[in-house]
C-alpha positions as CSV (number, residue, x, y, z in Angstrom):
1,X,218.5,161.7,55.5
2,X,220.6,164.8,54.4
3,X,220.0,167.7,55.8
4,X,220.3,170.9,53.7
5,X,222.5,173.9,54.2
6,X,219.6,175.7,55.0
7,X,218.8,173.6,58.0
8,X,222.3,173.5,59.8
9,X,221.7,177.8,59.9
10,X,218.4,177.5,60.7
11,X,219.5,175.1,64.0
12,X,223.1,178.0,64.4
13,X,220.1,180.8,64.5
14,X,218.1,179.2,66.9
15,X,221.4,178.8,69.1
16,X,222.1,182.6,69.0
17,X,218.5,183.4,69.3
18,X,217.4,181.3,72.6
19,X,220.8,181.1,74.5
20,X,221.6,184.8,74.0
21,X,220.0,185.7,77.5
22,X,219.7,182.0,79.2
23,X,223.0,179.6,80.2
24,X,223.3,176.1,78.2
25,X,223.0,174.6,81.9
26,X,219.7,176.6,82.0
27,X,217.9,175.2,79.0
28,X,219.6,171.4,80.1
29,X,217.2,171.9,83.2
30,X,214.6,173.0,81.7
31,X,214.7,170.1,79.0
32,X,214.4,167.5,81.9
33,X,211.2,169.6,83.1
34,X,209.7,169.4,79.4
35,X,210.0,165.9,79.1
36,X,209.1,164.7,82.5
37,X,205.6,167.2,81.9
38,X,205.1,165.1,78.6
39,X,206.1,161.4,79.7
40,X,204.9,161.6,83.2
41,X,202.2,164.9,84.0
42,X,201.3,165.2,80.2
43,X,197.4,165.6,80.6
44,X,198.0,168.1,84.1
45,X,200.5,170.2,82.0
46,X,198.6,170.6,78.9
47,X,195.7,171.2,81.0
48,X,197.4,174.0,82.6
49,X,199.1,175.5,80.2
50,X,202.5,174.8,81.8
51,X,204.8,173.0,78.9
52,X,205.7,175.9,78.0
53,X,205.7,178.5,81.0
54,X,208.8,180.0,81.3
55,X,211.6,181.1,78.8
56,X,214.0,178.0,79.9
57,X,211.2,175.0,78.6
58,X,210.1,177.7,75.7
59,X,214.3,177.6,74.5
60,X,214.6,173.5,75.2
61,X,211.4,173.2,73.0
62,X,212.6,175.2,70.7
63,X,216.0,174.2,70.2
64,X,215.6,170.8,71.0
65,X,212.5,169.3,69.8
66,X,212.6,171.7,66.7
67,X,215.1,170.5,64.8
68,X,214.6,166.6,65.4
69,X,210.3,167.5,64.4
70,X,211.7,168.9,61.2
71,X,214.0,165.9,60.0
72,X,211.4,163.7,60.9
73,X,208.5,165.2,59.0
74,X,210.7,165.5,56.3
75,X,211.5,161.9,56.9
76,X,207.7,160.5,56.5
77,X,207.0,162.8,53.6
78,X,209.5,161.5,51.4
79,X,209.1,158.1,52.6
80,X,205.4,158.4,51.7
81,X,206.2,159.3,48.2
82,X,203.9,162.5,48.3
83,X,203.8,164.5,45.4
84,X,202.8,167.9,46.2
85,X,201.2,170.8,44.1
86,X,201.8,174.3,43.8
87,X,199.6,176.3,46.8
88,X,200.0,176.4,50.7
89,X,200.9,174.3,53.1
90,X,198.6,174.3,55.7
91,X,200.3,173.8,59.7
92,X,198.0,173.5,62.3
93,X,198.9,173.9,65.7
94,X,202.3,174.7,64.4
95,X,203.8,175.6,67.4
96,X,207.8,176.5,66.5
97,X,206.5,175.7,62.8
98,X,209.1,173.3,62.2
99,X,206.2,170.4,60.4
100,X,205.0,173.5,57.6
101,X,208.5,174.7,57.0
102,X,209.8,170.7,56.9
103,X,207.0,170.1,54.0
104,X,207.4,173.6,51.9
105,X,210.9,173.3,51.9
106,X,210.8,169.9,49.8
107,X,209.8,171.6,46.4
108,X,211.9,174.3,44.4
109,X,210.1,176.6,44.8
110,X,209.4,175.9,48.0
111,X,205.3,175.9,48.9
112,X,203.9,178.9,50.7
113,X,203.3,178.2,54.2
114,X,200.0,179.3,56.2
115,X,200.7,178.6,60.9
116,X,197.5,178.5,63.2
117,X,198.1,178.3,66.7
118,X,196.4,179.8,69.8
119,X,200.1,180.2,72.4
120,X,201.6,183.9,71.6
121,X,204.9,182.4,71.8
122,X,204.4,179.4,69.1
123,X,202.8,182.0,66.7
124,X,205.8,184.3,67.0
125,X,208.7,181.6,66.8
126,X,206.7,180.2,64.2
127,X,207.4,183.3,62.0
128,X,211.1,183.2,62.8
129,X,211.5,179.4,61.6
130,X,209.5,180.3,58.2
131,X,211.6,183.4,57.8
132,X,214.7,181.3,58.5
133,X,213.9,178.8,55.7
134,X,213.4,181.9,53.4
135,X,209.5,180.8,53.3
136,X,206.4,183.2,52.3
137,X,204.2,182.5,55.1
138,X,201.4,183.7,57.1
139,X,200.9,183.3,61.0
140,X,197.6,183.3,62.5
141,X,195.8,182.8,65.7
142,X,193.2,180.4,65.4
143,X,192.1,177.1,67.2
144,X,193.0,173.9,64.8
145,X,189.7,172.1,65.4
146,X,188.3,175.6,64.0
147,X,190.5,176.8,61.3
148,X,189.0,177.6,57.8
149,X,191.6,176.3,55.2
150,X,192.9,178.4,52.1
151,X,191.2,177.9,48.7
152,X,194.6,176.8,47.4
153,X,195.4,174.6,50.4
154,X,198.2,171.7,49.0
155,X,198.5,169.9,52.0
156,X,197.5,170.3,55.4
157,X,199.5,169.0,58.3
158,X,198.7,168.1,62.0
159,X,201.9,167.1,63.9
160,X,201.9,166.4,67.5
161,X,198.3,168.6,67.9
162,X,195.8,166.2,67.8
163,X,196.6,164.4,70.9
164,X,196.6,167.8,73.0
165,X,192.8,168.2,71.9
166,X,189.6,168.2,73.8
167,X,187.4,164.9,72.6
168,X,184.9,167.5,71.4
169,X,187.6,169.7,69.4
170,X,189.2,166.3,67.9
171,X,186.1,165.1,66.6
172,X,185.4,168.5,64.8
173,X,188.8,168.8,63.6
174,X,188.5,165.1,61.9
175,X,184.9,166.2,60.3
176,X,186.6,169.5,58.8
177,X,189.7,167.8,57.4
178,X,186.9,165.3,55.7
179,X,184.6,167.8,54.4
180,X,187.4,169.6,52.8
181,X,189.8,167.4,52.3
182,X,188.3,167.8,48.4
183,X,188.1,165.0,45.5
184,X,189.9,164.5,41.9
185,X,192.2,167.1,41.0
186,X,191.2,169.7,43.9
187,X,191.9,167.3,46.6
188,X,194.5,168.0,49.4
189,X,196.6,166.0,50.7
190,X,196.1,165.3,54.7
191,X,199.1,164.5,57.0
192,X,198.5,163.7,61.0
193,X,202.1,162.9,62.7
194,X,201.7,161.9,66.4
195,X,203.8,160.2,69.2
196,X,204.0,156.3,68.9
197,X,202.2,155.8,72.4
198,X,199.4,154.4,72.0
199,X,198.3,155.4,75.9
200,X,198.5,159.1,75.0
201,X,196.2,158.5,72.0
202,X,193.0,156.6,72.6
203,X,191.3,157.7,69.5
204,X,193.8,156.5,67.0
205,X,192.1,153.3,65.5
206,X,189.0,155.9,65.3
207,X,190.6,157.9,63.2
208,X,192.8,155.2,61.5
209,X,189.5,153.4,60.3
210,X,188.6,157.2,59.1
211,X,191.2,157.7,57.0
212,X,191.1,154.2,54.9
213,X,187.7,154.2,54.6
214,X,188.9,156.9,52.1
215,X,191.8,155.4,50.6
216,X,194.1,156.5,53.1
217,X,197.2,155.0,55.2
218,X,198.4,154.2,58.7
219,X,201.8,153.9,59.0
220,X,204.7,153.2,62.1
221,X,208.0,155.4,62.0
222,X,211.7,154.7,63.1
223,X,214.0,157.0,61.5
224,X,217.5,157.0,62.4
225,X,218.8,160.8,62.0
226,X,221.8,162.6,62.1
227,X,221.3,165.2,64.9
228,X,223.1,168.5,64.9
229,X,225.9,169.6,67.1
230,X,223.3,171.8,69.6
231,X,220.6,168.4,70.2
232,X,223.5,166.0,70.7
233,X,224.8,168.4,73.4
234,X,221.7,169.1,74.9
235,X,220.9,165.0,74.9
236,X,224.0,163.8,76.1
237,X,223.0,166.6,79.2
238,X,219.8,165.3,80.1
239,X,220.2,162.0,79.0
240,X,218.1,161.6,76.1
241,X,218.5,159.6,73.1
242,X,217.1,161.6,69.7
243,X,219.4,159.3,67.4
244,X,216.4,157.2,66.6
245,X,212.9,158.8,66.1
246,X,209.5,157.4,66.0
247,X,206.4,158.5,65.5
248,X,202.6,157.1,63.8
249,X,201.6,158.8,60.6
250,X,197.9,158.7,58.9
251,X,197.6,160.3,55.3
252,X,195.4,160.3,52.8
């Protein structure tokens, strides 16, 4: 994987932007806290609302998880092949927006890009990563399991979302991405990226069996990346190893 120019500012801009008011020693703490909340309290924080409470976790998600979400989405979607049309790309739940900007970024020109998220904070660092990529893109607030997708959708992407749904909201988020997922030449392509636990996702072989039934794909994920100067640092602070990501893909 080689990461483009356009990445490496992208990850300098997030630097200037999130340690600009909080110490590097600030954000390594914080880091610990994120990732304890989703290895160890990850149904009580979601619950809660507390992954993100507080500017420290909001900067080590951010700056941390960011950039290693982006070279891994890029990762699966070249490794899948996918061959993507003119239109919009679709992020739901897009939190920092790293999984829309990784996908529009692959064609020249690069695909519009259309966020949904319901957190204030996602929607407005969302804008900044599209911006940074030099994206056309449009920010919305709006619940994944209920978001009405553009006529000229390309490609719709759910990365690390669907696991932080309600049973209820999952199951009407999987019957919308059916019904319009579209056949022949008007059909969009359909990408779910989501941690390789299988504890933290139950439903998976649910929605696995979904997906094939309609000619789709399950797949398993270990991609060794190159991580830039700011992630190794914050790692090597809180003792975390991003050299070698994985994560379970379904597409169709």
């Amino acid at each position: 994987m080689n990461p483009t120019p356009a990445f490496f500012s992208y990850v300098e801009q997030l630097e200037q932007r999130h340690l600009a008011d909080l110490r590097f020693s600030d954000v390594t703490r914080a880091l610990r806290a994120l990732s304890s909340a989703y290895v160890e309290r990850r149904e009580s924080a979601i619950a809660d609302h507390k992954v993100l409470d507080g500017a420290g976790k909001r900067a080590a998600f951010a700056l941390y998880y960011g950039p290693l979400h982006y070279l891994l989405i890029q990762h699966i979607v070249r490794e899948l092949g996918v061959s993507l049309k003119p239109g919009v790309v679709v992020d739901l739940g897009c939190g920092t927006g790293v999984a829309g900007a990784a996908i529009a970024s692959l064609t020249t020109p690069p695909l519009d890009v259309v966020g949904f998220d319901t957190h204030p904070w996602t929607l407005a660092e969302a804008r900044f990563t599209y911006k940074a990529f030099g994206l056309r893109s449009d920010v919305r607030r709006a619940h994944a399991a209920k978001t009405r997708f553009p006529g000229n959708t390309s490609m719709i992407v759910a990365a690390f979302v669907v696991n932080e749904l309600t049973d209820k909201d999952r199951h009407s988020l999987l019957e919308n991405l059916i019904r319009h997922r579209g056949t022949g030449d008007s059909s969009r392509h359909v990408l779910i990226v989501e941690p390789i636990s299988q504890r933290i996702s139950p439903w998976w072989d649910d929605w696995a069996a979904e997906f094939m039934k309609r000619g789709g794909r399950a797949d398993t994920w270990k991609a060794r990346v190159d991580t830039p100067p700011p992630v190794k640092r914050l790692a090597k602070a809180s003792g975390l190893r991003p050299e070698m990501l994985t994560a379970r893909s379904l597409f169709i």
